[in-house]
C-alpha positions as CSV (number, residue, x, y, z in Angstrom):
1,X,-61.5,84.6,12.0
2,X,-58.4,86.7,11.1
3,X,-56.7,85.2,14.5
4,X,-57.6,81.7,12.9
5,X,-56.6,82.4,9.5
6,X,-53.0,83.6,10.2
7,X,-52.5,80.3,12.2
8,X,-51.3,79.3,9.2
9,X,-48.0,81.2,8.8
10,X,-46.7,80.3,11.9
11,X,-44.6,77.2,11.9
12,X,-46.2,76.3,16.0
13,X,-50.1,75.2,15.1
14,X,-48.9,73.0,12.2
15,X,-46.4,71.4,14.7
16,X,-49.4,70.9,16.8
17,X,-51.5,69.4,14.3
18,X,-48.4,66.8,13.8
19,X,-47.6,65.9,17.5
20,X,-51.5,65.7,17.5
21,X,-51.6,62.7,15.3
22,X,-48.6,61.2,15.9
23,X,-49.4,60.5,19.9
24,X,-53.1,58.9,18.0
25,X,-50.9,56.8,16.2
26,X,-48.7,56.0,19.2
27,X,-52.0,55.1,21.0
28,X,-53.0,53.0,18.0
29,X,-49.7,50.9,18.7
30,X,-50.2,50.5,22.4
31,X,-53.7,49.6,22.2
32,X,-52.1,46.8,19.0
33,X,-48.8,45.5,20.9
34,X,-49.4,46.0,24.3
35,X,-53.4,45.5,24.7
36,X,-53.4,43.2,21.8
37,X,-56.2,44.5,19.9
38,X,-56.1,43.6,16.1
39,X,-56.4,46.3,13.9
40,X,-58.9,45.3,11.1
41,X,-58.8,46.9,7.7
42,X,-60.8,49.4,8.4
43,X,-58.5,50.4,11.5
44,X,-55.9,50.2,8.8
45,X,-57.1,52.7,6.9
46,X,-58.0,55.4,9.3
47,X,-54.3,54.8,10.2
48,X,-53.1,55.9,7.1
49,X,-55.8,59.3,7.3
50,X,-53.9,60.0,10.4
51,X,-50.8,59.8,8.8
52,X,-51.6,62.1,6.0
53,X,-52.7,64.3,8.5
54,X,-49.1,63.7,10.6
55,X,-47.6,64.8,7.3
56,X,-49.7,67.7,6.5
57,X,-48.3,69.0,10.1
58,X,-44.6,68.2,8.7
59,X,-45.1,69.5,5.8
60,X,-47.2,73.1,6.8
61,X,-44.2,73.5,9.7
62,X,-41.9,73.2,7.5
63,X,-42.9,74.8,4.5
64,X,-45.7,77.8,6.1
65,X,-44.0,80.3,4.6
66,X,-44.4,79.1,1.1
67,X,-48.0,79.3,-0.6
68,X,-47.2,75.4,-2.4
69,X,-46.2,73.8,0.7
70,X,-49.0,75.1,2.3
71,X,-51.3,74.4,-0.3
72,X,-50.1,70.5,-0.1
73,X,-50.1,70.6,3.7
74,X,-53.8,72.1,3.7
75,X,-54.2,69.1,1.2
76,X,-53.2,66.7,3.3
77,X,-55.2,67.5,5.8
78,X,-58.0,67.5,4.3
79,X,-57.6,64.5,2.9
80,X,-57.1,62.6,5.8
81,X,-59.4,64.4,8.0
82,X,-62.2,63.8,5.3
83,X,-61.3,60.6,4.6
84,X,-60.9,58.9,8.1
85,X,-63.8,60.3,8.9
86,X,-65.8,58.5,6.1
87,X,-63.8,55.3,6.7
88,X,-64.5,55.3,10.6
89,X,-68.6,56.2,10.0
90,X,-68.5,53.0,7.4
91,X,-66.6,50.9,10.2
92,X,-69.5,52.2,12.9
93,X,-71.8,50.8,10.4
94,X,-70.5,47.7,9.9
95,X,-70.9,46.9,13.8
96,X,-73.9,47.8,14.1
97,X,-75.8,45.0,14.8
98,X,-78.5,45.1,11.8
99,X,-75.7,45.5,9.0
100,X,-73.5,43.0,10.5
101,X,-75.1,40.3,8.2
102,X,-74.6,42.5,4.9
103,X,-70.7,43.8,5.3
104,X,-67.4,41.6,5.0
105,X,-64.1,42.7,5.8
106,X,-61.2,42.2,3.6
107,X,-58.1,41.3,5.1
108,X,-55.5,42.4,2.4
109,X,-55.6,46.1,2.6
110,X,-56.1,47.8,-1.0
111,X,-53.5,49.9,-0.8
112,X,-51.8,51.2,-5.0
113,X,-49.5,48.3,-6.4
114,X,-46.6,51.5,-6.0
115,X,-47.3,51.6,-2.2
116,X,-48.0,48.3,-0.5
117,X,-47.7,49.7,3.1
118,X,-48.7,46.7,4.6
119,X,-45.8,44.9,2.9
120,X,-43.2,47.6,3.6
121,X,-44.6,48.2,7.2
122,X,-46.4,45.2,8.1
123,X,-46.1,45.7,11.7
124,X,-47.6,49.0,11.2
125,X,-50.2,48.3,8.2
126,X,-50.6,44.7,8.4
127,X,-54.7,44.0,8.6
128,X,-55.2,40.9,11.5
129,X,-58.1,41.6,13.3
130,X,-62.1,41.4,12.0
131,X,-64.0,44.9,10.9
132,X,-67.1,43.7,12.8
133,X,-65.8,42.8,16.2
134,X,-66.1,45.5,19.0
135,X,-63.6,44.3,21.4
136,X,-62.8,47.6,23.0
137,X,-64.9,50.5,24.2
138,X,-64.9,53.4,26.2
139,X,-67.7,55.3,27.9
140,X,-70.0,52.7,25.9
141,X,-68.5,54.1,22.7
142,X,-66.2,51.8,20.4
143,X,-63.3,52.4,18.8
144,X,-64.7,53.6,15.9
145,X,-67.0,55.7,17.3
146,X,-64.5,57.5,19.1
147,X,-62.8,58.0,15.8
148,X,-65.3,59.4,14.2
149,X,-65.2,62.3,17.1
150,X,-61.5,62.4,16.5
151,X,-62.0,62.9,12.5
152,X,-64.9,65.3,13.1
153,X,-62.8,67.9,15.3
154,X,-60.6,67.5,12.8
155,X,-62.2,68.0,10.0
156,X,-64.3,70.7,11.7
157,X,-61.1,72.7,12.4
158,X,-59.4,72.1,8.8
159,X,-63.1,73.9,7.4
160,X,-62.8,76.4,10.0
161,X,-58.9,77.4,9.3
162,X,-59.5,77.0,5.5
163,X,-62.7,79.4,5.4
164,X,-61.0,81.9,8.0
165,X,-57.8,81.6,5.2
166,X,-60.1,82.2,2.2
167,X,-62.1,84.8,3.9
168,X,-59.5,87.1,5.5
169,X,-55.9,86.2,4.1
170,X,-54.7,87.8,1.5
171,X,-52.3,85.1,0.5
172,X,-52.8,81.2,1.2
C-alpha cells in the first residue's frame, strides 16, 4: 500500500490516468462519427465523467507536488469515476427489457445555465441518439455495460490509491 500511495507524487501515473481517458473519449468519437452510433443523453453524461476524470490526470500531473492540486485532482476523479459509474448502471437499467416501459430519455442534456456544453461543443455534447436502444454490443455486453466495467476499475483504483494515501502518506 505504501508503493500505491506514493503513486501520487509522481507526475507519470496521473499522466496515465489522463491518456487513459482521453483514448475512451477518442473511442467515444469513432464509434459517434465513423460508426455512426448516436450518443443518447445518458452516453452524454458518462462523457462528461470521463472528462472530469481526463482533467483530474491534467490537473494531478501537473500540480502532484502541491497538496491543493492534488486534493482537486483526487476530486476529480472521484467525481467522475463515481459518477459515470452511477449514470452507466441507470442507463443498463433503462435497456433492460422490463424497465423499458417505465424510463424516458431526455434529449436536451441538463447541463448548469453557466455551462451549456452541448451548445458550446455540440459535436461533442450534443444528445441525438435514444437512452433505450442497444445498437452496439460486444461479447454480448452493451455499451453501457461495458461502461460500467470501465467506471468500476476506475473507481476501484481511485478507493484503492486514496485509502493507501490516507493510510500510509504522511502528506496528501
Amino acid at each position: 500500500m505504501k508503493t500505491i500511495s506514493d503513486l501520487v507524487d509522481k507526475a507519470t501515473p496521473w499522466k496515465l490516468l489522463a491518456l487513459s481517458a482521453l483514448a475512451l473519449e477518442l473511442v467515444a468519437l469513432y464509434f459517434q462519427y465513423i460508426m455512426g452510433l448516436e450518443p443518447c443523453i445518458m452516453c452524454i453524461y458518462q462523457r462528461v465523467a470521463i472528462w472530469g476524470i481526463f482533467f483530474a490526470g491534467i490537473v494531478g500531473s501537473l500540480g502532484h507536488p502541491f497538496f491543493i492540486t492534488r486534493l482537486i485532482a483526487f476530486a476529480l476523479w472521484g467525481t467522475g469515476a463515481i459518477w459515470g459509474l452511477l449514470i452507466a448502471m441507470e442507463h443498463v437499467e433503462m435497456q433492460s427489457a422490463a424497465s423499458s416501459l417505465f424510463f424516458t430519455c431526455d434529449y436536451v442534456p441538463n447541463f448548469p445555465s453557466w455551462a451549456p456544453l452541448h451548445q458550446w461543443l455540440p459535436w461533442l455534447f450534443e444528445a441525438t441518439g435514444d437512452c433505450g436502444e442497444i445498437s452496439w454490443s460486444f461479447l454480448d455486453y452493451s455499451m453501457p455495460q461495458w461502461m460500467i466495467a470501465t467506471y468500476a476499475i476506475y473507481s476501484g483504483v481511485f478507493v484503492l490509491v486514496l485509502l493507501g494515501r490516507l493510510l500510509y502518506a504522511r502528506k496528501i
